[in-house]
Structures are given as C-alpha cells and as structure tokens.
N, C-alpha and C positions, 0 to 999 in steps of 0.2 A: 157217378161217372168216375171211372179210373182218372186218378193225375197223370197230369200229362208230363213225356218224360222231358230233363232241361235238357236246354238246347246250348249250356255253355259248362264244358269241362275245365276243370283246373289243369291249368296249365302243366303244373307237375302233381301227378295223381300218386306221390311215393308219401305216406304218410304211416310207415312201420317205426314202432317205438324199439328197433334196432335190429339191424344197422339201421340207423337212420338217414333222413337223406343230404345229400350234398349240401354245398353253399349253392345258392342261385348265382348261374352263369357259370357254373362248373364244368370241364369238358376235360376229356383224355392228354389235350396236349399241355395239362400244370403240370405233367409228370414229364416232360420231356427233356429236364434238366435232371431228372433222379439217376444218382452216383451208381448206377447198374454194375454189378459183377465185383465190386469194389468189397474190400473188408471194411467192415463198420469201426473195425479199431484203428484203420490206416488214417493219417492226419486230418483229410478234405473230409472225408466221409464223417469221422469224430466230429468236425465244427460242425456238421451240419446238424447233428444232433445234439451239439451242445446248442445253437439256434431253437431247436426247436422249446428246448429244455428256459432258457432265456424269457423267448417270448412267451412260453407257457406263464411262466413266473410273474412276468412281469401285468398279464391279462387278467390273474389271477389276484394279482393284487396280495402277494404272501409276505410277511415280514422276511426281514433277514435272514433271521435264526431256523424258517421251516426250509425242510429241503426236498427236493424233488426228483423225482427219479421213475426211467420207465424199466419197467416189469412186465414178463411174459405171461398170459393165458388171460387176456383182457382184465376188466372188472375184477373176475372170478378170482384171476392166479393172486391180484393185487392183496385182495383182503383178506382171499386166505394165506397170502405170506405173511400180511398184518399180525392174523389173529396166531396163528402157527410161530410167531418168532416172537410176539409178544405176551401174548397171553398167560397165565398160570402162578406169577407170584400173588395174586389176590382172586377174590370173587370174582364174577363177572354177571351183570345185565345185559342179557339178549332181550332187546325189542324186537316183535315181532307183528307185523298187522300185514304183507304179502307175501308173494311165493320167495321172495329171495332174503329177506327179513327171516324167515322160517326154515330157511337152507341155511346159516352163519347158525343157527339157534341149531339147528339138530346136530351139523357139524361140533359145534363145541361141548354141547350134553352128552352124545355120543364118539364121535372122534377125538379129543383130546380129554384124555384120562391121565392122570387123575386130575379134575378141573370141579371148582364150585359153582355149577351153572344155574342162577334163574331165569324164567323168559317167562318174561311178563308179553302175555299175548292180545290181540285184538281181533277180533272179526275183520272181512272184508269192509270197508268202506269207515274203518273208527280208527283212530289212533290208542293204545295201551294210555293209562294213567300216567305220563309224566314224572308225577309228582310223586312216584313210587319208587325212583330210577333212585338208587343210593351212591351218595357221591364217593363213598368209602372204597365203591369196589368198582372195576372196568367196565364200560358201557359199550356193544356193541348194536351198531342203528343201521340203518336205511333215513339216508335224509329224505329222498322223493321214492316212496314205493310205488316201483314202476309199473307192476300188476295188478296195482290196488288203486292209484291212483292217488292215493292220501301222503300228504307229508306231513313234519313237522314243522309250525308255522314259524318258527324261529330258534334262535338258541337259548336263549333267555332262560331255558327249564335245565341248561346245563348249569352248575355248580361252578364259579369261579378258583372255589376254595377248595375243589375237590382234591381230593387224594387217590385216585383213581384216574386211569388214561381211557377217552372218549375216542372210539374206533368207528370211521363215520365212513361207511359204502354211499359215493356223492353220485354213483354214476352219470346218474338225470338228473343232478341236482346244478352242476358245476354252470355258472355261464347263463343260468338262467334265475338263481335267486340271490341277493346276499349273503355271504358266510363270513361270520367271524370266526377265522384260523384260529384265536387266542384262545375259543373255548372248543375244538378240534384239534387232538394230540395228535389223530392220525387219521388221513381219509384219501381215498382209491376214487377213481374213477376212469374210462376206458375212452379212448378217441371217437367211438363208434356212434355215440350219444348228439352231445351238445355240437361237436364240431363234424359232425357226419363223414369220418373218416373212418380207416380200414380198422373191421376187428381182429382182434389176435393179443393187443397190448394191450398191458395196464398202468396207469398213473397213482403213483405211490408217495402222498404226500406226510412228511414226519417232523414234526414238531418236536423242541428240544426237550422235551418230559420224555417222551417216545423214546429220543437217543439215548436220554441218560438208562432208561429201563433194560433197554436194551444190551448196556455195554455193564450194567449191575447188576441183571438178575436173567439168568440161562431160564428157559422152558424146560420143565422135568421129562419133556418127551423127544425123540428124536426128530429133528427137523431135515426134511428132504433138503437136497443140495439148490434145486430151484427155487427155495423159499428162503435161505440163509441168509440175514440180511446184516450179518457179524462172519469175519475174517477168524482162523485157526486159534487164532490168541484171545477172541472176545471180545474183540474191537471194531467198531461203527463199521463194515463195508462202502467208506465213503467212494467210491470210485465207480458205484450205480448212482450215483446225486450227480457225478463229472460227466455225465454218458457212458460209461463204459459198463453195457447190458449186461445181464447175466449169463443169455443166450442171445443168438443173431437177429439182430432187428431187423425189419425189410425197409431197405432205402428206398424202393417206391412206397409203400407205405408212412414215411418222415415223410419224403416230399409232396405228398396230396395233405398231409394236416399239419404239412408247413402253409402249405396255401392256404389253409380253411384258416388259421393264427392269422395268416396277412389280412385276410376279408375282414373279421372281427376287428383286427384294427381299423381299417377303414370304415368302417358304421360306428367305430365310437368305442370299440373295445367292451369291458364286460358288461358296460353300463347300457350301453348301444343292444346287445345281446339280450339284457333283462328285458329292456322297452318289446324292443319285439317279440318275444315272448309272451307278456302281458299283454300287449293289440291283439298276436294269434289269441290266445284265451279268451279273450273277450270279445273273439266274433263267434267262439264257440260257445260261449257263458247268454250270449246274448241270442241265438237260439234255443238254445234250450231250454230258456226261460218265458219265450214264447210256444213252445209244444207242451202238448198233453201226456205224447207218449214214451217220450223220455224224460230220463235225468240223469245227474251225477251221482256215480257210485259212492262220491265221496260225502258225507253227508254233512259236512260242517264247513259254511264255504272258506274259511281261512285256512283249512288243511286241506283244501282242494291243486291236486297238482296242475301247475301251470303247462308242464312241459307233456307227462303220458297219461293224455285226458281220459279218463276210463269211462264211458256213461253206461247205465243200466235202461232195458225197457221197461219201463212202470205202465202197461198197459193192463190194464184187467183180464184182457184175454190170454194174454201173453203171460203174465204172472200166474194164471191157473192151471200151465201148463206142465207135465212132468218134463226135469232138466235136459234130460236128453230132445223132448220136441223143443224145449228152448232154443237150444243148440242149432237145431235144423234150422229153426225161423233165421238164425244169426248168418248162419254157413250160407244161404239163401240169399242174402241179405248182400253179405261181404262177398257171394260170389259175381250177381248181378252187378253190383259195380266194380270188378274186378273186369268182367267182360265187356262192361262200356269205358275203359278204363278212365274211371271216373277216383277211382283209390283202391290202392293196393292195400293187402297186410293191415287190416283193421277190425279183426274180430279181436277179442279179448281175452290171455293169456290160459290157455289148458287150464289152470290151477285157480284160475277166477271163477267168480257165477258169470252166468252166458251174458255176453253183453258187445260193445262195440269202446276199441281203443285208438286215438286217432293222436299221432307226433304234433306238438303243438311248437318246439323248441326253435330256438333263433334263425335257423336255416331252413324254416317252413316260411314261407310270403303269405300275409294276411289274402291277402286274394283269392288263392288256393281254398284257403277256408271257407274263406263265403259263398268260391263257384261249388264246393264240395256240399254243403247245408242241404238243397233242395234235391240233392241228389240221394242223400240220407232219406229223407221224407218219399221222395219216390220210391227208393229201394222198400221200406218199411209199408206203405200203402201194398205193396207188389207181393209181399211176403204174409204180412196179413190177409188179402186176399185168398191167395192158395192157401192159408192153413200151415200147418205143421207137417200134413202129408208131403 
C-alpha cells in the first residue's frame, strides 16, 4: 500500500543551499529604515556600513590585527580578488573534492600564468589527503564544500609554522563551525549563506601575513581594477576595511543583513548559530540513520557538512540505474514536493552525482526538518513507484 501523504508541512518549505533562507520572523518591513537613493560614501549611509562591518567582526569573533571588508560579485568576486591579488610569489595547493573547490583550482592552473599550481583532488563525498598540503607553498581550500557536502573537520592539518598564506572560501562555513583566524591568512564568504541575506557581496577577511604579502610582493599578472586590493603606490587599500566599497553597495541590501547580524545576537551570537545548526543536523543525521534508502554523500561522519547537507539514494534499484534516469527519479522527487510545497530547491548541484541537498544552517528552525523527513520518504516511495519513466 502506497504511504500515505503527511498531513503537516514545514512551516517554511525554503531549504536552498543559496540564497538561503531568511532569519525566522523575517518580513519586508526590516528594510523600512534602508538609507534609499543615498550615496554609500555620504556620512549616515558610510556608518551604517561601517555597523555592519563592526558587528560582523565582532560575531566573528576576529583578532584585531584581521580586517574586514565588503567586496563585489558575492563569494566568487571575493576569492577571486583573493587569489588574483595574492597569489604568485610562491607555489600553491589547490584542494579540490566539489564543484567550486575545482573552479579556484582550474582558475589558477589555467588563468593565472605564470603560476606553480598543484591540486590535490578528491572524489565526490572524500576529502584530498591533508597531509599532503605543503606548508612551504599557498593553500587554496573550501572549508565547507557546498556541492559535496564534505568539509574539513578542523584546522589542526593547517601548519602554524607555515611559510606559505592559507586562502580559505568560508562561504557555508562562517557562523556555523569554529574557525581559527590564526591559521586562516585569508578567507571570503557571501551574506547569502549563513546570514540568508542578499547575493551580489562578498566578505573579504585578511590576516596580517596576507597585508604584509600584499604591500611586498606584486602578482606577475595584471590585476582588474575590481580585484585591486593595493592603491597606485603598492600600498594596503585600507579604505575597503573603513567601508569605503570598491563599487556601489545596496543600502537595502546592508540593512536586511544588518537585521540578520541583530537576530544572531539575540540567540547567542556565533555560538548560538553553531548550536542551531548542529540540532538542524541532527534531525537530519537522525533520519537518515533510520532509512535504508538513503545516505550521506559524505562518507566519513566528521567531514560530514553540517550546514549543505548533501544525501545520496543508496537504493539498489535506484543505484542500477543509468545517471540520467537517476536524475529523473530526483527531478521527480524535488518536484513533487515542490508542488505540495513541502521544500523548495533541493535536488543536488548540476556538477554532483543525482541526489538530494537540503540548507541545514542557523536560519533553518529544527521543526522545518522534522515536518520535512516524511515528506522525503513519501516523495521517494512515489518516485520509486513510477519508475524512472
């Protein structure tokens, strides 16, 4: 007999690993104090961005000496201003185990020439060896890969003594695990993520090895003007660390992840952030561990991401299937509860094996999860059913 379908949806059915979704009790009118039509350089407008800059720092929990700064093209523009203003006086290690781990790694092998690139690669669901990563020469990572689901379970495998600067893409990482900055020279992250605010920016965090690299040793290649993160003379461009953008930032945009900053305060800050995170995890850790015909993509549960849970179908029927009918099962799957809207945007990234990816991070409510579980089980009985056809 078919299961029968549930009779209680999750309250909020937005479970896309980006944008991701709001804070709970979010609504249109946070924005009704946003400095509209205002120049972002003009006095009011500047504090408010130096605000945002503030409490970032301050939730972040970042020494003195790192600095922070927002940058244009989300995520993406961050890291590649990272790797494009830093990179080139030494080697460099590309880790690579997802789709965007693998995008930093072709950009530097291919895009910036002349460069000494290795990339030390992993399959979907493994993390590369570590222990391979040579402290001599620059490291660029993915702390939480967000198409793969696997991270790395701490920093501990970074080199204190290194001689080389550690270029960390935090996206999915920020707000939801502990990071020690000390062994992070330099690491990006986007609003769109952790604090489910507007894409377009990116978070550009630089550690004083980073500055000094910076104002000592030029990139042999020419750097686009959006990426310059040094003034005419070769000197630190400190005045994106003050607020002062490189291009126009959207003051609605500051003022919705000024709000999502306020809320983290109020649960507790980063710590408050972590916890809920790890509860979401663990109502999904704790299905999955009661079914047969899933699992975790990631296969080693301490590198299993907490925040862009990836699961695989480990059905025998479904495994013997060629990838494109996997696909169908999944599309199937994700569109059926898409139409009871039960969850949105939860199949699993183009560039992954077929499967199902579901936002686990601080701004998802445990509840959601749990109304969402039997709804997965129904969708999956429903799609097995029909087949592949």
């Amino acid at each position: 007999m078919p299961r029968m379908k549930p009779s209680v949806r999750p309250n909020t059915p937005l479970f896309s690993s980006g944008p991701c979704p709001k804070r709970p009790g979010w609504s249109v009118d946070v924005l009704s104090g946003a400095l509209l039509g205002r120049s972002h350089r003009a006095r009011v407008p500047l504090a408010r961005i130096q605000e945002l800059l503030e409490r970032s720092r301050a939730l972040l929990g970042l020494p003195d000496e790192w600095r922070l700064g927002i940058v244009p093209g989300s995520d993406t523009g961050a890291i590649e201003m990272a790797m494009w203003s830093l990179l080139g006086p030494r080697g460099v290690d590309f880790l690579s185990w997802d789709n965007f781990g693998a995008l930093w790694a072709h950009d530097g092998a291919r895009e910036l020439r002349p460069l000494d690139a290795r990339v030390l690669q992993a399959p979907y669901g493994h993390l590369p060896d570590l222990a391979q990563v040579d402290p001599s020469r620059d490291t660029v990572f993915v702390w939480n890969g967000t198409t793969s689901g696997v991270r790395v379970p701490d920093a501990e495998w970074i080199a204190t003594d290194r001689a080389g600067l550690t270029l960390c893409d935090a996206t999915s990482a920020v707000l939801a695990y502990p990071m020690d900055w000390t062994r992070l020279d330099t690491t990006t992250y986007s609003w769109q993520k952790a604090l489910g605010g507007e894409a377009g920016f990116g978070m550009l965090i630089l550690g004083p090895r980073a500055a000094e690299r910076l104002e000592s040793e030029a990139p042999p290649w020419p750097v686009p003007r959006v990426f310059r993160l040094t003034t005419g003379d070769g000197r630190l461009n400190e005045g994106i660390f003050r607020g002062e953008t490189i291009n126009t930032v959207s003051m609605m945009a500051v003022e919705d992840t000024l709000d999502a900053l306020r809320w983290i305060e109020s649960i507790g800050g980063q710590a408050g952030m972590i916890a809920r995170t790890r509860a979401n995890f663990e109502a999904i850790e704790s299905w999955v561990a009661a079914r047969e015909w899933v699992d975790f993509l990631a296969e080693v549960p301490e590198t299993r991401s907490r925040t862009s849970v990836c699961l695989s179908v480990v059905d025998p029927w479904f495994s013997a299937l060629e990838t494109d009918d996997q696909w169908a099962v999944i599309k199937r799957m994700t569109a059926l509860l898409e139409a009871e809207d039960a969850a949105y945007d939860i199949k699993t990234h183009r560039a992954a094996p077929p499967g199902l990816r579901i936002w686990c991070g601080g701004t998802v409510e445990r509840g959601d999860l749990e109304a969402l579980t039997p709804w997965l089980d129904w969708a999956w009985e429903d799609a097995r059913r029909h087949g592949a056809g």
